[in-house]
TORRO-373087 format. One record per residue (C-alpha): residue number from 1; residue in one letter; x, y, z. Coordinates in Angstrom, 3 decimals. Layout:
% TORRO-373087
> NUM_a_X_Y_Z
...
This chain:
% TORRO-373087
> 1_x_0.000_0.000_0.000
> 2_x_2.297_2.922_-1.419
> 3_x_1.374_6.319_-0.505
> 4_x_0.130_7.052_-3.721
> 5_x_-2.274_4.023_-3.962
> 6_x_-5.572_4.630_-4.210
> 7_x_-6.287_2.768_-1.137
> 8_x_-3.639_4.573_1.330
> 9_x_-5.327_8.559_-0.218
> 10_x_-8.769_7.254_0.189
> 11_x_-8.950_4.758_3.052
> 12_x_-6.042_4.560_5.110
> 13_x_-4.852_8.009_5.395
> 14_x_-8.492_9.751_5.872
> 15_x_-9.285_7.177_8.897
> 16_x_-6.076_7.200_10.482
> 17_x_-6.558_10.668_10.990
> 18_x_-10.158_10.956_11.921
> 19_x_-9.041_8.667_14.803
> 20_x_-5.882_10.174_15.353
> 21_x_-7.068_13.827_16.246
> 22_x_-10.218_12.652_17.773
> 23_x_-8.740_10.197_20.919
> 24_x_-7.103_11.429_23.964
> 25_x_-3.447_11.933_23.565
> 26_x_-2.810_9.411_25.782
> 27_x_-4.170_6.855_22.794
> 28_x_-1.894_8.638_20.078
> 29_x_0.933_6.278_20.075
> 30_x_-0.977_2.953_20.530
> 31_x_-2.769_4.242_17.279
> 32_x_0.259_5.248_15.044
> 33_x_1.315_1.729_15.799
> 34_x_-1.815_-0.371_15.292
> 35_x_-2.233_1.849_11.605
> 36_x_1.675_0.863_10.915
> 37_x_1.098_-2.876_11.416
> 38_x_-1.769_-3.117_9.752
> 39_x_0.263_-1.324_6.360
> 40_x_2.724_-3.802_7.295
> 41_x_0.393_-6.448_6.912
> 42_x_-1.200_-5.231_3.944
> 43_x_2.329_-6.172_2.032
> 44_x_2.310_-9.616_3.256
> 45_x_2.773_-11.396_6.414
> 46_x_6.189_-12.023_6.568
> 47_x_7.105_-8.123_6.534
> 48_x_5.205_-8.002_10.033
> 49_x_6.684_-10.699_11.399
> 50_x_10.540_-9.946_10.840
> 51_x_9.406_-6.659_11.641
> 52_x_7.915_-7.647_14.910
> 53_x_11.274_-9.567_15.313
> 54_x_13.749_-7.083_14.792
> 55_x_11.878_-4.689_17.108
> 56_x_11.792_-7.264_20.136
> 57_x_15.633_-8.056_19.465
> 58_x_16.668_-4.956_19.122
> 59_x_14.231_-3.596_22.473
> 60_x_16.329_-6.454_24.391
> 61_x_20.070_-5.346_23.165
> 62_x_19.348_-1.837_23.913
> 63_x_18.898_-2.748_27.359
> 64_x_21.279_-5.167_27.327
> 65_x_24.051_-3.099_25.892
> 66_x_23.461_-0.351_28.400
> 67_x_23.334_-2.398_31.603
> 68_x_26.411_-4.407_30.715
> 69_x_28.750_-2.142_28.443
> 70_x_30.440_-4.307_27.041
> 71_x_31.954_-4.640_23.553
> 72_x_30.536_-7.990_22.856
> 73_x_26.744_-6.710_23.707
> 74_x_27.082_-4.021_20.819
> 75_x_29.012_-6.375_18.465
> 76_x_26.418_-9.344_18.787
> 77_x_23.605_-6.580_18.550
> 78_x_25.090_-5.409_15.458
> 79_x_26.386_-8.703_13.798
> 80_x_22.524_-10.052_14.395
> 81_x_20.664_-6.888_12.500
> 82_x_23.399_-7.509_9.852
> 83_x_22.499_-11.361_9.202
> 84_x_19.120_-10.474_9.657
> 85_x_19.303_-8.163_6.279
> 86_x_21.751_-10.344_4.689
> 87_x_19.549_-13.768_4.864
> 88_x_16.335_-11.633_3.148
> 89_x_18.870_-9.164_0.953
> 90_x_21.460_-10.959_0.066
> 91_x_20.183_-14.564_-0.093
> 92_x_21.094_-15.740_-3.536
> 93_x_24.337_-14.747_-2.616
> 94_x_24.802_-16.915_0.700
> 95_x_23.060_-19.575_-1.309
> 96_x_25.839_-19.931_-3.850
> 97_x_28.558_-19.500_-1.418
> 98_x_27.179_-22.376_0.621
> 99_x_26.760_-24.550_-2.598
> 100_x_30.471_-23.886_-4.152
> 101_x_31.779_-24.307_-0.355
> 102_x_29.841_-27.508_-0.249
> 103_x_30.709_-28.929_-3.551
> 104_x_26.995_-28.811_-4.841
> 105_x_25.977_-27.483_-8.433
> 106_x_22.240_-27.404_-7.998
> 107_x_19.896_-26.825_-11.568
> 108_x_18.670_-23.646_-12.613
> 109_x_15.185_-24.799_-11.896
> 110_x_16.144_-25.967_-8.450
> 111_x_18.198_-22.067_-7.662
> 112_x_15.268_-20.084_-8.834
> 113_x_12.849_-22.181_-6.674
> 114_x_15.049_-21.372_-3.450
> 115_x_15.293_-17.625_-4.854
> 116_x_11.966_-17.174_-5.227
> 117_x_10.801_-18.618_-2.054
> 118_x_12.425_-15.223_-0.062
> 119_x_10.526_-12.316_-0.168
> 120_x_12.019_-9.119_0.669
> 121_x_10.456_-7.463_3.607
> 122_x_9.107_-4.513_3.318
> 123_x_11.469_-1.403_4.333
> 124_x_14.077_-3.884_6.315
> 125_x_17.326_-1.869_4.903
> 126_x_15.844_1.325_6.115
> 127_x_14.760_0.504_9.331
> 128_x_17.899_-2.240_9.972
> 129_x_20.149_0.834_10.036
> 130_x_17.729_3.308_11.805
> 131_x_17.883_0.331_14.655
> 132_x_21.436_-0.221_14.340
> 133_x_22.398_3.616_15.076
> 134_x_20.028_2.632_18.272
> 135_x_22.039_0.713_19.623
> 136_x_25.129_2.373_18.879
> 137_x_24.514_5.197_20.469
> 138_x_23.551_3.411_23.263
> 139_x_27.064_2.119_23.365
> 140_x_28.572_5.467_22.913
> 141_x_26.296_6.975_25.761
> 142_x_24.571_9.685_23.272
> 143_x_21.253_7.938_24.446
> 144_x_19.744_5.794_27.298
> 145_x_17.394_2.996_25.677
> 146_x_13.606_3.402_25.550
> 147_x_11.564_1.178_28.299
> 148_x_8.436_1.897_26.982
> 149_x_8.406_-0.624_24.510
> 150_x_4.978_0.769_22.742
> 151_x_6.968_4.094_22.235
> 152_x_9.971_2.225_20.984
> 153_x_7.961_0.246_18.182
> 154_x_6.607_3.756_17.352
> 155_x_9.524_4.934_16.660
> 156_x_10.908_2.060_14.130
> 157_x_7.738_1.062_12.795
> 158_x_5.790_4.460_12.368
> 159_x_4.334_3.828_8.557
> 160_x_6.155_7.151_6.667
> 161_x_9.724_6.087_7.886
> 162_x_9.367_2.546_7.739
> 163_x_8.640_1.955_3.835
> 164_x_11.797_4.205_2.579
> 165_x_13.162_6.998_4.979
> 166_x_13.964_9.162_5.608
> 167_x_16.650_7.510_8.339
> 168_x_15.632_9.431_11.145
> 169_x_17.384_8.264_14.317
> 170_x_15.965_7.845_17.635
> 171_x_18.164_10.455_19.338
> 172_x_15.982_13.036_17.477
> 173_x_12.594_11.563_17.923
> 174_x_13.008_10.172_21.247
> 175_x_11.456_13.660_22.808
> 176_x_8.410_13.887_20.750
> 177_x_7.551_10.451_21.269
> 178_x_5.721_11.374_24.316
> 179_x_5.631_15.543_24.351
> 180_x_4.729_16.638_21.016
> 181_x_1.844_19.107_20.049
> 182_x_-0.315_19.757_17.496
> 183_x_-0.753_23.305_15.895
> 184_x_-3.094_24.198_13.348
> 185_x_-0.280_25.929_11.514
> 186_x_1.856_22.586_11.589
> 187_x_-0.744_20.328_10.857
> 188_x_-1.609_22.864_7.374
> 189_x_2.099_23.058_6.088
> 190_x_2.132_19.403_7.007
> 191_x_-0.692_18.994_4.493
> 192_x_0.791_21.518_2.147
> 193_x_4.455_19.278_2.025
> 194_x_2.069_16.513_1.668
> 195_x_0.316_17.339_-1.481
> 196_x_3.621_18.879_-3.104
> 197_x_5.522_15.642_-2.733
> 198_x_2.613_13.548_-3.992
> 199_x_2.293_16.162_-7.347
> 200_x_5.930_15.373_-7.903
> 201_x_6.341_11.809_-7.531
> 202_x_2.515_11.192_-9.593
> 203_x_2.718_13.996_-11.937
> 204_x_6.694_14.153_-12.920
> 205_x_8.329_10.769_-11.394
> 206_x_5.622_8.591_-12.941
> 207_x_5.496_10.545_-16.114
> 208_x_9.616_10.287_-16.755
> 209_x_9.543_6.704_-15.582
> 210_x_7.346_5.398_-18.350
> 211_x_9.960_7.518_-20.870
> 212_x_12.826_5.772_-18.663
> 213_x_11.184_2.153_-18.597
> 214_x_10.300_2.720_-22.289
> 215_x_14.215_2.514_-23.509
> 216_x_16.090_1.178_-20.661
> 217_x_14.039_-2.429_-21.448
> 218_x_14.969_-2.095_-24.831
> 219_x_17.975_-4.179_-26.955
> 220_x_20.716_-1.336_-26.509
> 221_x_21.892_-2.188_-30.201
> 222_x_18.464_-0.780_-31.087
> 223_x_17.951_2.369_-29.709
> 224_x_19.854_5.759_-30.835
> 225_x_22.330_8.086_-28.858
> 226_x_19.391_10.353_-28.761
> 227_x_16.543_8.345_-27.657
> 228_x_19.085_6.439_-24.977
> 229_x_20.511_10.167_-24.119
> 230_x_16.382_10.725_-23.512
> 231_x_16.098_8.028_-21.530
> 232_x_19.280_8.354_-18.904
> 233_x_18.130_12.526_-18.392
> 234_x_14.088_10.387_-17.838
> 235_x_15.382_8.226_-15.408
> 236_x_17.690_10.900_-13.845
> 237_x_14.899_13.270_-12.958
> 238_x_12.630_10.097_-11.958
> 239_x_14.519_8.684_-9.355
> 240_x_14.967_12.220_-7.715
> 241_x_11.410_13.283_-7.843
> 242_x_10.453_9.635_-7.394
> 243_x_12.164_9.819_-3.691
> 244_x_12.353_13.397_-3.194
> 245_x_7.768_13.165_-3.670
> 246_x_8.103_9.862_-0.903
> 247_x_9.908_12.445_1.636
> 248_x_8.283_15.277_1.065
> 249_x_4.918_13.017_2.001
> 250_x_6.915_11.532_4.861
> 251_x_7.774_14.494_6.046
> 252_x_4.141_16.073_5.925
> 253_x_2.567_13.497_7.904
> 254_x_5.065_13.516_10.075
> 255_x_4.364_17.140_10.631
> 256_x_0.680_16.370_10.353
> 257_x_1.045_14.128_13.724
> 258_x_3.520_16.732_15.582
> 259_x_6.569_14.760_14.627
> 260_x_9.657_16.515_13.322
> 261_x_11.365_14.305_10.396
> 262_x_14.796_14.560_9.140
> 263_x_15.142_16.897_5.542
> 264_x_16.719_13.764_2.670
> 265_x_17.212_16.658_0.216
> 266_x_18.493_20.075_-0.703
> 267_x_18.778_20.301_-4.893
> 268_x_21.303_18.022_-5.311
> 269_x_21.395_18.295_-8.898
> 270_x_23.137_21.906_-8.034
> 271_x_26.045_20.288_-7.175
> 272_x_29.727_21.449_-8.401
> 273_x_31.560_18.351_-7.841
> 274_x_30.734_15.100_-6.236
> 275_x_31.368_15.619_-2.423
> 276_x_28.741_18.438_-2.744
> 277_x_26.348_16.017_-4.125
> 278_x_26.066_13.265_-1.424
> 279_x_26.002_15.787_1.008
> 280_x_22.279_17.237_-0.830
> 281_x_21.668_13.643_-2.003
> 282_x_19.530_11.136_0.687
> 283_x_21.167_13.460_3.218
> 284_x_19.878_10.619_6.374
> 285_x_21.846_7.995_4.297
> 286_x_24.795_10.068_3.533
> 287_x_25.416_11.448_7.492
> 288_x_24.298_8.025_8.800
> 289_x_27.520_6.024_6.278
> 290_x_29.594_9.275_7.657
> 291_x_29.167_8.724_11.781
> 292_x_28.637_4.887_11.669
> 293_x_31.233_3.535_8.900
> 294_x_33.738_6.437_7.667
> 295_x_34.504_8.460_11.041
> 296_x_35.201_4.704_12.632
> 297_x_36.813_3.318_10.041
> 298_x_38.895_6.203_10.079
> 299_x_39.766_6.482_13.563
> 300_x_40.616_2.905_13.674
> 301_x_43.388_3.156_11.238
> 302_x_44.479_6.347_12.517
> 303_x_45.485_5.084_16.077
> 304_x_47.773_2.194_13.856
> 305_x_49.666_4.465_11.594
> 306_x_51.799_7.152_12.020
> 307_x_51.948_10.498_10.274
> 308_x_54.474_9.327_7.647
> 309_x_54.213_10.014_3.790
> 310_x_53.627_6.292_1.820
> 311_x_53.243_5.904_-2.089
> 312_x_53.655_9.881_-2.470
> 313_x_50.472_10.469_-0.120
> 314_x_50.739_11.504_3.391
> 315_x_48.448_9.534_6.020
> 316_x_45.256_11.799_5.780
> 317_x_44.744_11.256_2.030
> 318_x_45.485_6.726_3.037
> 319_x_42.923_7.003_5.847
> 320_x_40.361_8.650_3.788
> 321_x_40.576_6.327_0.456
> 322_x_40.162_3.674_3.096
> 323_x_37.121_5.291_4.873
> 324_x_36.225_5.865_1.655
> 325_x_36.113_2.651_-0.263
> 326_x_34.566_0.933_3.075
> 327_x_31.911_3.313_3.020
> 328_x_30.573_3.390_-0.324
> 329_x_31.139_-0.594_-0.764
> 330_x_28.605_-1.053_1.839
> 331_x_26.726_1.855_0.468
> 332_x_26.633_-0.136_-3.008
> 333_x_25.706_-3.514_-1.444
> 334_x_23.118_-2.117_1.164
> 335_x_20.935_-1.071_-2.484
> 336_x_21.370_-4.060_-4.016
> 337_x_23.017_-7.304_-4.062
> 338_x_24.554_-7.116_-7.492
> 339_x_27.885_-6.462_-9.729
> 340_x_25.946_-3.151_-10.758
> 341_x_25.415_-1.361_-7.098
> 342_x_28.741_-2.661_-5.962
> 343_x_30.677_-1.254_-8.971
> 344_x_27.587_1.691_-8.234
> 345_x_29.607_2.457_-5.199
> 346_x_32.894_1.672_-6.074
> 347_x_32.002_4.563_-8.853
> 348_x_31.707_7.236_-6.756
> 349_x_33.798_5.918_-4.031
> 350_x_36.527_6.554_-7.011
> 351_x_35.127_9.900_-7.502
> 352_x_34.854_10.816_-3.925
> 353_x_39.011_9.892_-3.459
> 354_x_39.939_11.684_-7.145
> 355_x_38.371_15.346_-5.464
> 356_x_39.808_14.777_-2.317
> 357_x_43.053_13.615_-2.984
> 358_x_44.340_14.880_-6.919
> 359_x_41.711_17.142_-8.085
> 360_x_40.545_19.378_-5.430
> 361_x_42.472_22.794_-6.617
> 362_x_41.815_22.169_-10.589
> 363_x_38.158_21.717_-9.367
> 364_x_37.538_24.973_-7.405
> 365_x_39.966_26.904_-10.448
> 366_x_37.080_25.562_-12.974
> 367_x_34.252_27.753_-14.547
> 368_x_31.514_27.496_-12.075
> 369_x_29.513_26.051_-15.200
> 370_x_31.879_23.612_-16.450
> 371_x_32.150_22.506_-12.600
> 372_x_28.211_21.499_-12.762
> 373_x_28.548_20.341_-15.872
> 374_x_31.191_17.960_-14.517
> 375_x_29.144_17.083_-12.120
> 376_x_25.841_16.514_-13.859
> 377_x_27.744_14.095_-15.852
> 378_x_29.182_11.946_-13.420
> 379_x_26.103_11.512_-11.869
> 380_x_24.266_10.542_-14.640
> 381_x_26.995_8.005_-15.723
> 382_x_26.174_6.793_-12.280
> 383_x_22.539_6.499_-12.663
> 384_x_23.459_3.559_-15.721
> 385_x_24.945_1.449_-13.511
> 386_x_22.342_1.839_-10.745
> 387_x_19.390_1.696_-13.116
> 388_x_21.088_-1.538_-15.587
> 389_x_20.027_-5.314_-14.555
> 390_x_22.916_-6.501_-15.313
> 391_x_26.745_-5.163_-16.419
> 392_x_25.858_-5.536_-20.280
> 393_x_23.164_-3.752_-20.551
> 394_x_25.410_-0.812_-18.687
> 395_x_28.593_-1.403_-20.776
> 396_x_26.208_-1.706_-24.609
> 397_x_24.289_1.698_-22.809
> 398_x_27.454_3.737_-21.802
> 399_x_28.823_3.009_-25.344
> 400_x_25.456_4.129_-27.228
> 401_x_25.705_7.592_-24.927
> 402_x_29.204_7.871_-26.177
> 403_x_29.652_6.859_-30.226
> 404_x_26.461_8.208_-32.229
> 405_x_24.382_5.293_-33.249
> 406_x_20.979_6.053_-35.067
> 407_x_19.950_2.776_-33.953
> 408_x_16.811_0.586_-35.128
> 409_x_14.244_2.907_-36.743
> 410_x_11.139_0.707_-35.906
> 411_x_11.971_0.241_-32.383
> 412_x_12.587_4.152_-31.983
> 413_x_9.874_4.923_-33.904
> 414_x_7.403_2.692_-31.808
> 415_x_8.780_4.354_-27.773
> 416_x_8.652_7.858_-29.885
> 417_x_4.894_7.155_-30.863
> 418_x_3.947_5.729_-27.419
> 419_x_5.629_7.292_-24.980
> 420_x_7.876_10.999_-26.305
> 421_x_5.477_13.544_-27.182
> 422_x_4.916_17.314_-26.411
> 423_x_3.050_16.485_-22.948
> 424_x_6.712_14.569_-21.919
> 425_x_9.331_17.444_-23.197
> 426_x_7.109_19.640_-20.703
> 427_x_7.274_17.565_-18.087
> 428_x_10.909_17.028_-18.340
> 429_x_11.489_21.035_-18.441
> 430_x_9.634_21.295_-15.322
> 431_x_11.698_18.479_-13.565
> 432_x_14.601_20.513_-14.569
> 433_x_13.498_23.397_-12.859
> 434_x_11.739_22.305_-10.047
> 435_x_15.179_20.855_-9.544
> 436_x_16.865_24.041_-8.900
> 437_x_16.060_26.336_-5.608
> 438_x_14.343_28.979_-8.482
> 439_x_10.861_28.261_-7.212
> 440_x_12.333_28.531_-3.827
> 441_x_13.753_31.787_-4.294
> 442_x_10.813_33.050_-6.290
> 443_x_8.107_32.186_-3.054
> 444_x_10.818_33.802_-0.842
> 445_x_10.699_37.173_-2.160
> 446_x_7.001_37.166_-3.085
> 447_x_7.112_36.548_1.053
> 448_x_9.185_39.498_1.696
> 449_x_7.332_41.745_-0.040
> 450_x_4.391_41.079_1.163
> 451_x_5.437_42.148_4.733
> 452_x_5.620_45.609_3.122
> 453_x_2.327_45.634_1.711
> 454_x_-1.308_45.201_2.367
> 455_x_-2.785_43.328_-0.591
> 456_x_0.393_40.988_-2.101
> 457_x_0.181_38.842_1.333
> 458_x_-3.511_37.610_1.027
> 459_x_-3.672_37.803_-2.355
> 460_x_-0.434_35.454_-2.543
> 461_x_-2.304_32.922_0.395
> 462_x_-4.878_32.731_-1.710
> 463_x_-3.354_32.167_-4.671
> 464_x_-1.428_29.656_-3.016
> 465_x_-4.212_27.681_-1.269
> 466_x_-5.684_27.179_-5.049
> 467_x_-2.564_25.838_-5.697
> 468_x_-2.169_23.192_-3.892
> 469_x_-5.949_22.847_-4.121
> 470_x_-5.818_22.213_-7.896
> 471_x_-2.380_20.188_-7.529
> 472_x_-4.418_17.888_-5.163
> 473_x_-7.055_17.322_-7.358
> 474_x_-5.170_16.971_-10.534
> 475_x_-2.859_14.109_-8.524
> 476_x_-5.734_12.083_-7.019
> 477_x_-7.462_11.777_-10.543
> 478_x_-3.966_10.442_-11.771
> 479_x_-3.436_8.334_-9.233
> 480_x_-7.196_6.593_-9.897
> 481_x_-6.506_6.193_-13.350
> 482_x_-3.044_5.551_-13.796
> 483_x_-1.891_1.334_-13.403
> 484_x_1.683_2.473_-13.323
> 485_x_2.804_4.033_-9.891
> 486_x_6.058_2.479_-8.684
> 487_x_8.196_3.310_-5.739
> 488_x_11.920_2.915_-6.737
> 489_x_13.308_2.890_-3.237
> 490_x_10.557_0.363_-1.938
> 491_x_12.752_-2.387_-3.457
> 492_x_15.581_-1.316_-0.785
């Protein structure tokens, strides 16, 4: 049941909050929970009961890890939420590990049985590291663990973090869990960040994705430079507005139940160089790899080596390639269990160390334009690898990006006829803008002004609330008619 489902805007959502604003506040908690399970459920049965699991495991380590302090609490804690992921996630991995160790070749037939018998739960990778920054900062005293174990499963299993993030830890949650309150002012731009992220992931993120599905499932020997050049800026802008439209909702009913939600995004698209953009890009993600896998990683090696210069590069520029690579392996594999999200994070991992280390002056001397430009590219030459099944499909795409091909005129002809035409071009220069801060700075000084006059402040309200009035509409009658409505992250 996907935010955007006809069955979460016109069933769920409306009665959970009926009930929600009309019991005592007491009740409030006990009912955020009882809605989440019963999403949970809706998915299937075994994403509530490793869910259930996880939360009464991880309840008892917290407790455990703060009465005893030891290292061996945290590390079985940890090592357990790990296997937990990897036997759902990584399965088909572990399967043929176990059957080369073991000497046993079994038949295609007989793998994809065993493969399809494991279902990914719903939201596990998100809410396996929320649980795991738990209980690390348990162990580094930032936190005492929660007794209330209602208030606990709250905060893990609360429906808008649990399907895709954001990763919003329980250090800054932990307060409104029991003292939060409701204003009429946060409950409206609540609804107001609600509506805008559902207009962008059902009116642009669908919209590209058909454009993106469209050529990326086509024979790469058949399409043109053009039509696959179409397709990569498609799936670029879908996978932003896709997730960007899930947060933004997040966020809102967070807001719309007095919680406070972690921002995922600030225009990363902007970015001059690559550091820049995982710093605007899934922000939770990005800070939560940065105190839980880099700073440690670091600090371990820098307590073995001394300040010395080795292979031309003095000790700062080792320990961070080494931080580096650690953190965007894991980065890779916690997306997916494939070549293409490993190489995925060895990619920018590569990127991330060429700034740092060799490039960081000839960057900043750049043409601020040529410096997004850079950018912009590397990203998108990213976006092939995460987006490809398999590493031909990447290699045969990268080269038609690269050496002009006009490709198959039927099967370019046929996704032109279907799915490119004028109502796509405009939805793809929209994505582009609503990309950059423009509208941003545009409300902001429409806001400013109107403190200095009488008539631009109501007039601009109103103009606003017809907005988002219209924008509402216009969603919910795509969302009942439209069949196609993925989620890209939901498969995380």
């Amino acid at each position: 049941m996907a935010f955007s489902s006809v069955k979460f805007l016109f069933l769920f959502l409306p009665l959970f909050l009926v009930i929600y604003y009309a019991i005592p506040y007491r009740l409030k908690n006990v009912t955020i929970l009882i809605f989440s399970l019963v999403m949970v459920f809706s998915f299937d049965n075994l994403s509530a009961i490793v869910l259930f699991f996880s939360l009464g495991m991880n309840y008892s380590f917290g407790r455990l890890i703060h009465n005893k302090g030891r290292f061996w609490a945290i590390a079985l804690g940890i090592s357990m939420n790990v296997a937990l992921l990897s036997v759902f996630k990584y399965h088909h991995l572990l399967t043929e590990l176990i059957f080369s160790l073991v000497g046993i070749c079994p038949g295609p037939a007989t793998t994809m049985h065993m493969l399809s018998s494991f279902v990914l739960p719903v939201g596990i990778s998100f809410y396996t590291f929320r649980l795991i920054s738990y209980l690390v900062d348990i162990h580094r005293k930032k936190t005492e663990p929660e007794y209330n174990f209602i208030d606990f499963a709250v905060c893990f299993a609360f429906f808008p973090l649990l399907l895709a993030g954001p990763i919003a830890r329980y250090i800054d949650l932990k307060n409104e869990l029991r003292t939060r309150r409701l204003s009429f002012i946060q409950i409206a731009l609540g609804i107001e960040r609600f509506i805008i992220g559902l207009g962008l992931k059902v009116l642009i993120a669908n919209a590209l994705g058909t454009v993106a599905d469209q050529v990326f499932s086509m024979p790469a020997d058949h399409l043109s430079t053009p039509m696959a050049w179409l397709g990569l800026v498609s799936y670029t802008m879908q996978i932003f507005f896709d997730f960007a439209g899930y947060t933004g909702m997040a966020i809102g009913l967070g807001m719309m139940t007095g919680f406070t939600f972690p921002e995922n995004f600030n225009y990363p698209y902007i970015s001059k160089n690559i550091r820049e953009f995982w710093r605007r890009w899934h922000m939770t993600l990005s800070s939560w790899l940065r105190d839980y896998v880099f700073l440690p990683v670091a600090y371990y090696y820098s307590k073995k080596w001394k300040k010395e210069t080795y292979f031309r590069m003095d000790t700062n520029d080792i320990l961070y390639t080494i931080a580096t690579l650690v953190t965007f392996v894991i980065c890779g594999f916690w997306h997916g269990s494939s070549l293409t999200f490993l190489l995925w994070g060895l990619y920018y991992g590569f990127f991330m160390i060429m700034e740092q280390v060799f490039l960081k002056r000839a960057l900043h001397r750049l043409w601020i334009p040529l410096q997004h430009l850079y950018a912009m590219v590397v990203i998108m030459g990213g976006w092939v690898l995460f987006r490809s099944s398999n590493m031909d499909q990447a290699v045969h795409f990268y080269d038609k990006l690269i050496v002009f091909s006009k490709g198959s005129g039927a099967v370019n002809s046929y996704i032109s006829f279907f799915t490119v035409n004028r109502e796509t071009f405009i939805t793809l220069v929209c994505a582009i803008i609503l990309s950059t801060p423009l509208m941003s700075i545009i409300n902001k000084r429409i806001i400013a002004r109107s403190t200095a006059s009488h008539w631009i402040g109501p007039a601009y309200s109103l103009l606003r609330l017809g907005f988002l009035f219209f924008l509402l509409l216009i969603s919910l009658t795509f969302v009942a008619a439209q069949t196609y409505n993925p989620f890209i992250y939901f498969r995380f």
